[in-house]
N, C-alpha and C positions, 0 to 999 in steps of 0.2 A: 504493500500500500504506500509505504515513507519511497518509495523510485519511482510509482506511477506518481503519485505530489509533485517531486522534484523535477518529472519530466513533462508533466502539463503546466507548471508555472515557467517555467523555460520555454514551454510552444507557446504560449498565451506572452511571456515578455518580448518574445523575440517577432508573433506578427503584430503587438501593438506597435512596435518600435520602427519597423517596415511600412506597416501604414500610418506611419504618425507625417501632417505638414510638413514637418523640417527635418529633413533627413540628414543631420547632420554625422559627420566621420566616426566621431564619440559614441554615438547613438548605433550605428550601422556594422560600429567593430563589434558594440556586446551585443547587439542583435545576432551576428553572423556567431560568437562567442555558446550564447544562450540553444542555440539553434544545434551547434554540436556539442554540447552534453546532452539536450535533449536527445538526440541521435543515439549515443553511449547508452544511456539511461534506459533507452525504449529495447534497443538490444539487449542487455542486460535482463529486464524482464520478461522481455516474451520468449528469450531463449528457455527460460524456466517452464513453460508451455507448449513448446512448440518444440518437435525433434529436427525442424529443417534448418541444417549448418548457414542459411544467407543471417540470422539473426547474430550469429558469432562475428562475422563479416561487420556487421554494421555496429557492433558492441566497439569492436577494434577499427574502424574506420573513424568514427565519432571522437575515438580515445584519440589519435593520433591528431585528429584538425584541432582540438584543444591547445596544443604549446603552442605553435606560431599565431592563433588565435587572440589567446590571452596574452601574448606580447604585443601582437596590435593593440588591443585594447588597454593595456597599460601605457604603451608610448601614444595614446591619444588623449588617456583621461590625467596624464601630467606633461602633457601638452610638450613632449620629448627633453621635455629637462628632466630626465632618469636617467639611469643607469643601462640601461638597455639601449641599446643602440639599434640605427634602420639595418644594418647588419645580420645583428640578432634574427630577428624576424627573417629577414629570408632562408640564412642557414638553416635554423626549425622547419622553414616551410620544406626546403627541400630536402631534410632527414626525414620529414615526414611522408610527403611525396614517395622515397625511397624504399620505407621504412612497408608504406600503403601497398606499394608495388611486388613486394617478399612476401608479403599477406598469402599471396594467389600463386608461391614457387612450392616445392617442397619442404621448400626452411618455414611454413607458413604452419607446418603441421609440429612444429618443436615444441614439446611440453611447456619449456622454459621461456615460452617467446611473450607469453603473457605476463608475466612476472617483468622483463625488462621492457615492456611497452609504458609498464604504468609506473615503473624508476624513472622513465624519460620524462614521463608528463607530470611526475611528482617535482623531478629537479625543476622542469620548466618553471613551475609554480610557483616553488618552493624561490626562486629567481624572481617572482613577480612580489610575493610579500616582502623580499629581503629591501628590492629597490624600492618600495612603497614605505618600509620604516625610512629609508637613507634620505629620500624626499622630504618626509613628513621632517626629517632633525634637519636639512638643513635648506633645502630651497623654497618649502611652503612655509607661508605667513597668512597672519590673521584668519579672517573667513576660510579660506583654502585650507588652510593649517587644521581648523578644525572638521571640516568632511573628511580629509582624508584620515586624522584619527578615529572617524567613527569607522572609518573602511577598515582599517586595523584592527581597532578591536573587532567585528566582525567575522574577519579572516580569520583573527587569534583564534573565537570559539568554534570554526569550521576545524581549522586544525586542532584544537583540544579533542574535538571528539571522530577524530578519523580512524580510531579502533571501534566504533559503536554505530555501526551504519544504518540503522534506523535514525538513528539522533541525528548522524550525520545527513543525512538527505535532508532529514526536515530544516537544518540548520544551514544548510545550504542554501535551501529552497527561499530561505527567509532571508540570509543576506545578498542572494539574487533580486530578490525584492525589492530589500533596502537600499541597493545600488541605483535601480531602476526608478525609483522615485528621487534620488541623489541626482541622477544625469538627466531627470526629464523636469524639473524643479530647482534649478537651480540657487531661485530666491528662497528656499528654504534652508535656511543658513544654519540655525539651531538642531540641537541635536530635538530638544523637549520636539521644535516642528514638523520633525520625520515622525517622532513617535508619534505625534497627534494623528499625523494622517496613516499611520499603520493602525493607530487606539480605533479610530473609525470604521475601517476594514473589518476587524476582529468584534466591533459591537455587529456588527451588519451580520456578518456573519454567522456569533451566537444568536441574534436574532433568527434569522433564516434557520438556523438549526433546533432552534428551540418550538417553533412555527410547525417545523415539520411534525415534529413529535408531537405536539397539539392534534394535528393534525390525522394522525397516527391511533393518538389515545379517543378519538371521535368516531372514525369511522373503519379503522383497524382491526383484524380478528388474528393474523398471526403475531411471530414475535418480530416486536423492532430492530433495525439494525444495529449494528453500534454505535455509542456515541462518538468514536472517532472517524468512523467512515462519513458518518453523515457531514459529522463537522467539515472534512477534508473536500467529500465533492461541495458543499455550498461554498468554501473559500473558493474554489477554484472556479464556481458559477459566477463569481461574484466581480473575481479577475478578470474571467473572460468577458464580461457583460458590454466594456470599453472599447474593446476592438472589434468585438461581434458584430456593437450600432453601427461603430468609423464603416466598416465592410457592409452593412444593411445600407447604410444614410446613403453611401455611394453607389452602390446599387441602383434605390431607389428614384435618386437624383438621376440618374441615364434614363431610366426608363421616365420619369414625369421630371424634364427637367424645372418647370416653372413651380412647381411644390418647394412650399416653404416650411421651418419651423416641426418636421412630421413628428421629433423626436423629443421634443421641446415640452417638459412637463407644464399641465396645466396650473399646478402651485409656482411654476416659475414662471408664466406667463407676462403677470404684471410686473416683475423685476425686469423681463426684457423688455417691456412696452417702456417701463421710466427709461434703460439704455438707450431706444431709438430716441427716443425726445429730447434726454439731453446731449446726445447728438446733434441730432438736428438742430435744437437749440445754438451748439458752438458754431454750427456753419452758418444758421443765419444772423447770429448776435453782432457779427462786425459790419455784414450786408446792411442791416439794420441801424443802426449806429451811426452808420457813413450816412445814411440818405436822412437823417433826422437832426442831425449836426450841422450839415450846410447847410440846409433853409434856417434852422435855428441860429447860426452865425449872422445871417444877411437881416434876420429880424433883427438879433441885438445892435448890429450897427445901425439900420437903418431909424432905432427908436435913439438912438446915442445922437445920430447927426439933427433928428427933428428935435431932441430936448434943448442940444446947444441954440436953435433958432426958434424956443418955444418962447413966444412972448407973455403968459399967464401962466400963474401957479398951477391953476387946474389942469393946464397941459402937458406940464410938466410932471405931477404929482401921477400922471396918466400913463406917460410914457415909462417913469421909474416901475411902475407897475407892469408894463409888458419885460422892461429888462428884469425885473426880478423873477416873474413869471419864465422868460429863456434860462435863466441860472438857474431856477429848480429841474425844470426839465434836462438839464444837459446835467445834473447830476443824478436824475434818474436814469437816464441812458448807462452814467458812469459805473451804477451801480449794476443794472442792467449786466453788462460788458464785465465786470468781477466776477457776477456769477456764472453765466455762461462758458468766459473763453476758459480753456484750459489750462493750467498751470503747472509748472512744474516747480516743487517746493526746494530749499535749499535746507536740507537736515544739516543742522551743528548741533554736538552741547553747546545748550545754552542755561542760563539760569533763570527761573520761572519767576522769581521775585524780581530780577532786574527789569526782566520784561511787563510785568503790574506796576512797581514803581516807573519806570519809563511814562507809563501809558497813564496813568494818574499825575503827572508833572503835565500831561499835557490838557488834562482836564481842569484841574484846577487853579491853570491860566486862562481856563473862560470862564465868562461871566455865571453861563449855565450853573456852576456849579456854588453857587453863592453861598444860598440856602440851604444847604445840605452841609451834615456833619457827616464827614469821613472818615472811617476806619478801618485800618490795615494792621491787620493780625498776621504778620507773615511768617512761617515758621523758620527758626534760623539755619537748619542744618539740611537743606533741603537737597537730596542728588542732581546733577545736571540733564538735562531730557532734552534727548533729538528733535527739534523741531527748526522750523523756519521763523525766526524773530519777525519779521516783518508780516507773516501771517495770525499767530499769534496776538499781537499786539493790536490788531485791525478786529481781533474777539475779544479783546479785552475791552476796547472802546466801545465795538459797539452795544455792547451788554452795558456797559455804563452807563454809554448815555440815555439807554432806553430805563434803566433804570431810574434816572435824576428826573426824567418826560415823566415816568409815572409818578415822582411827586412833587409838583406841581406849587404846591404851597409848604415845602419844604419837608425834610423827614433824615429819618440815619441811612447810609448805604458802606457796609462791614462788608469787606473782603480779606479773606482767609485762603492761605496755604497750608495744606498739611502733608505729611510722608504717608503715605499709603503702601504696607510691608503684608503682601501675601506668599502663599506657596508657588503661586504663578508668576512671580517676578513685582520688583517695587515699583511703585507708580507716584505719580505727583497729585495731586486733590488740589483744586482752585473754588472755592463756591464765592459767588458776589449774592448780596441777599439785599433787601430794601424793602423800605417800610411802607411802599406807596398802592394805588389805588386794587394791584393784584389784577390776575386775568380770571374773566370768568371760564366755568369746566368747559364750556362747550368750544369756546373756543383755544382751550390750551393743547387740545388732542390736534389743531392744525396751527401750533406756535413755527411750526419749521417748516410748513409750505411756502412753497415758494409764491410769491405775490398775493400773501395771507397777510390782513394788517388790523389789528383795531384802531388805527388814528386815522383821522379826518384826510390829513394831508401825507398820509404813509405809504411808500412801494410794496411793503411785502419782501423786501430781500435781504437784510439786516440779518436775520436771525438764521436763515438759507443757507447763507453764504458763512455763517458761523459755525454752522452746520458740517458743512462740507470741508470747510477748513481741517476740525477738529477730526471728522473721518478721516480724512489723509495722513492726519501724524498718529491713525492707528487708534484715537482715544474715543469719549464718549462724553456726551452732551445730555443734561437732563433738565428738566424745570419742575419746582412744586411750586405752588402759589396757592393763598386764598384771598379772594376777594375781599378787600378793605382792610388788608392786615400784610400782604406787600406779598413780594416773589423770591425766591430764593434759585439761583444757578449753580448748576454741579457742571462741573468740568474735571475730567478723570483722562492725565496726561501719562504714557508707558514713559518708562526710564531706558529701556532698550527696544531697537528696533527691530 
């Protein structure tokens, strides 16, 4: 059962990775890698079955495309700064070549010829871990530095249990896996990240296993299978599920090419419909903008040149009116254009109190903020967090000032820094709170729509676009409020990215 595992996760990684967009070198050595163990693996077992010698054939055919194999795929996944040389790789290919071609002489029938096929493809290996530590000590850094130590240890537990071949398959099977989600994800830099999205696989899968047996104990009259077979083929359903659609979807698409969407669950529906919109949105927000700015420019001048030659107050008091009235609007545009175009952030440590104090020095050189007593509770010992200061600082303000709007005839507005210390990593806490008029319920459930406003004279994108900000550095945005007793803002910043 632990060889058949080993060589359906190997067919299942090797044609995701074949049919995968980007067929890139990296991707197509372990593909072609995956592909011949599989091959090994399938020999191996059905020789146990089956008395016709082509299964020994392809046990040793598979064994042999492994070294030069897994040298390719070594000198692609460190990018040929190893120890292996383009050399390497061909001499293997052509021992093995050779090696393939004795297979089918009389020297093919030597007892001992199995024993020294699989010294070959141990050294080869044994050649690919050694250069993978030498790497890891001295030409990988940072991020890099740490995948390839997860590769390691990995390998370490394949080779710890190379006497125990059930374990070993399964352990294989798993750091095949692990690889496979390493080279196809590369933003996934943490180790916690890989596990997350293995932890998912494996709830899916005790799902599906547990389903069945439900399933079983209802309308079942013999005995159930085991619990490890069943577990084993639903992981492997579950793998296969990815490349199965990629080869369905494509299919599908020849035969109906104008079909859209076929595969597209109905709960993810509405997340892509917000995708196309705000799409669409960035393409047309500058088209937009352009054609709303020059007539709006030729207004504000044309009311500037008739105020200079306006001979009565009244006409003038008139004209100030149309130019204030184009200032609003060419800031609504402006605001418009923040949220739409797309941006790309610039992550530094930075420190969350400098950027609150920054952004309150600038408040409390306006007038707005007269009325209001101010208080910063910032905590001193705060860690520094990856963000874009200049984005940040543009959520600090505008939660402020909407906060000082809602009190009107003055009130307290307390912002607070805390250290937030979980098992999931530490985080930064920012809440600004105010004492002022509070949002009613029905309208807080759409505080962060976009062009959603309770004021008279308001766009609706302030809070949007704070929104969006605080999404991109990874964190999360909340509001409590009661009506006539003020609004309270949670903001929840990650410490690493």
């Amino acid at each position: 059962m632990e060889i058949f595992v080993l060589m359906a996760v190997c067919v299942t990684i090797s044609v995701a990775l074949m049919i995968a967009a980007k067929r890139e070198p990296l991707q197509l050595s372990f593909a072609a890698l995956c592909l011949a163990i599989a091959f090994h693996r399938a020999g191996i077992l059905f020789d146990q079955f089956f008395s016709h010698g082509a299964w020994l054939y392809i046990e040793r055919l598979g064994l042999l495309a492994i070294p030069p194999l897994a040298l390719r795929f070594s000198r692609a996944l460190y990018r040929d700064q190893t120890l292996i040389k383009k050399r390497d790789t061909r001499y293997t290919t052509f021992l093995s070549a050779g090696l393939a071609v004795l297979l089918f002489t009389p020297l093919g029938r030597w007892t001992s010829l199995d024993t020294l096929l699989y010294l070959y493809a141990d050294a080869v290996l044994l050649l690919c871990y050694l250069s993978l530590i030498v790497y890891a000590k001295k030409k990988a850094a940072g991020v890099e530095k740490k995948r390839v130590v997860y590769l390691i240890m990995a390998a370490t537990a394949a080779i710890a249990t190379a006497s125990l071949p059930p374990l070993f398959n399964l352990i294989v099977a798993g750091m095949l896996y692990f690889i496979w989600i390493m080279i196809t994800h590369p933003h996934l830099t943490e180790l916690h990240d890989l596990m997350a999205r293995a932890l998912v696989i494996l709830i899916i899968t005790l799902f599906t296993t547990i389903f069945f047996y439900l399933i079983i104990g209802f309308f079942g009259k013999g005995l159930a299978p085991p619990f490890t077979l069943v577990f084993m083929v639903s992981f492997l359903i579950i793998i296969a599920i990815g490349p199965f659609q990629v080869l369905l979807k494509r299919l599908i698409t020849r035969l109906y090419p104008d079909i859209k969407d076929v595969f597209t669950s109905p709960l993810d529906l509405d997340e892509k419909l917000e995708q196309e919109k705000a799409l669409l949105l960035e393409k047309m927000a500058p088209v937009l903008a352009h054609e709303i700015r020059n007539p709006l420019g030729s207004i504000k001048g044309a009311a500037q040149v008739l105020r200079s030659e306006a001979e009565s107050a009244e006409q003038r008091n008139l004209l100030d009116v149309i130019t204030e009235e184009v200032n609003r609007l060419n800031r609504v545009v402006s605001q418009f254009l923040d949220y739409a175009r797309p941006y790309t952030p610039d992550f530094r440590p930075r420190s969350v109190n400098a950027v609150i104090e920054k952004a309150m020095a600038v408040i409390e050189a306006n007038s707005i903020s007269a009325n209001i007593d101010i208080h910063l509770e910032l905590h001193p010992h705060l860690p520094p967090v990856p963000m874009d200061q200049e984005q940040i600082h543009q959520v600090i303000l505008n939660i402020v000032i909407n906060a000082i709007e809602a009190m009107p005839k003055g009130g307290a507005l307390t912002i607070r820094t805390s250290r937030i210390e979980s098992d999931t990593g530490d985080a930064v806490g920012i809440s600004i709170r105010d004492t002022g008029e509070g949002i009613p319920r029905e309208a807080l459930k759409q505080i962060f729509t976009p062009f959603f406003t309770t004021k008279e004279r308001g766009v609706g994108l302030g809070l949007a676009v704070c929104q969006r900000i605080i999404r991109s550095h990874g964190g999360r945005i909340r509001v409590k409020s009661i009506p006539g007793r003020g609004t309270i803002f949670y903001i929840r910043l990650e410490t690493v990215r």
